[in-house]
Phi, psi and omega in degrees: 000143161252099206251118175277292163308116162354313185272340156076028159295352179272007190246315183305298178323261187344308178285340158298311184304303188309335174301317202266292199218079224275304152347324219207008189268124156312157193278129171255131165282136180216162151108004148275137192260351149191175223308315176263000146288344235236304174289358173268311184291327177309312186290003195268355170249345157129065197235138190285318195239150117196125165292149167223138197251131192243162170267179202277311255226336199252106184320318174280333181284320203290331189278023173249332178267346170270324190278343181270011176248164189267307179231129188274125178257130192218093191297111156231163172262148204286032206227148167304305168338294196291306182321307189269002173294284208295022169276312187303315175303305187324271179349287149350299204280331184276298202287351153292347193038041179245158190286183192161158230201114158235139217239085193276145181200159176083010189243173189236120212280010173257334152330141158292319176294347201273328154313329174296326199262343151308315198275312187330288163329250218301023174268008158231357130112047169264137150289116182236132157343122179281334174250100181294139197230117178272180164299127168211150201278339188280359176278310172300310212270328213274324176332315203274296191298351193067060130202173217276127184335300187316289215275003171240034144302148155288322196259210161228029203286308178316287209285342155257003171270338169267187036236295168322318175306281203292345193267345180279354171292295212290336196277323180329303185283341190279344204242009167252329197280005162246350163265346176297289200322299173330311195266345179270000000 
């Protein structure tokens, strides 16, 4: 993982995570100043994954981080606010010819709004996630504790909303990664 953003909560997450379950934390890269300083030294340890948590707001960094990724994830919440936020990324991403995947979260999939900003999307042949990541308090709590929505529920509701999540992720990349062969 890579924390880009200013605020460095995924590096906070993280250093809560290695405290709570030291066993089980992902590795975090820090001391890169951006997306493509960050895959160049990684890659050089072989690595499958890395994420990079970018800020909202920072152009350069987010185009940057979009020209080194293989598939772009662009985390919204169901509000116009978010909507017109998330344009910039979309816009990059297209124009980057990179596949990209937008993930409504924090929402409640029986809002209206959260239907409206779905219809909103793909009336624009934006890709959005099939699977919505609700408001849920273990999402919030897991944040603070260093660990993960699944692992402080009651229920099994985290986990089958990321369980959903990441395989509608891995088919995303299996179905650009066969249209790359095609074109190639």
């Amino acid at each position: 993982m890579v924390d880009l953003d200013p605020l460095g909560s995924l590096a906070a997450w993280w250093n809560r995570r290695a405290r709570v379950k030291a066993d089980d934390a992902p590795r975090i890269f820090t001391g890169a100043d951006t997306a493509s300083e960050a895959v160049e030294k990684l890659e050089l340890d072989g690595w499958d994954w890395v994420f990079i948590d970018t800020p909202p707001a920072f152009v350069n960094t987010i185009e940057d981080a979009i020209e080194n990724a293989t598939l772009v994830l662009i985390p919204l919440r169901p509000s116009s606010l978010d909507l017109i936020a998330s344009e910039d990324a979309v816009v990059m991403s297209r124009d980057a010819h990179k596949p990209y995947l937008c993930i409504i979260n924090d929402a409640e999939p029986r809002w209206k709004t959260t239907n409206s900003a779905r219809d909103y999307l793909l009336a624009a042949s934006v890709p959005v996630a099939e699977q919505i990541i609700a408001h849920r308090q273990a999402y919030l709590g897991a944040m603070t504790s260093g660990r993960t929505g699944p692992e402080t529920e009651r229920d099994n509701k985290c986990k089958e909303e990321i369980d959903g999540l990441w395989d509608e992720i891995k088919r995303t990349l299996a179905k650009s990664k066969g249209k790359e062969r095609r074109r190639g």
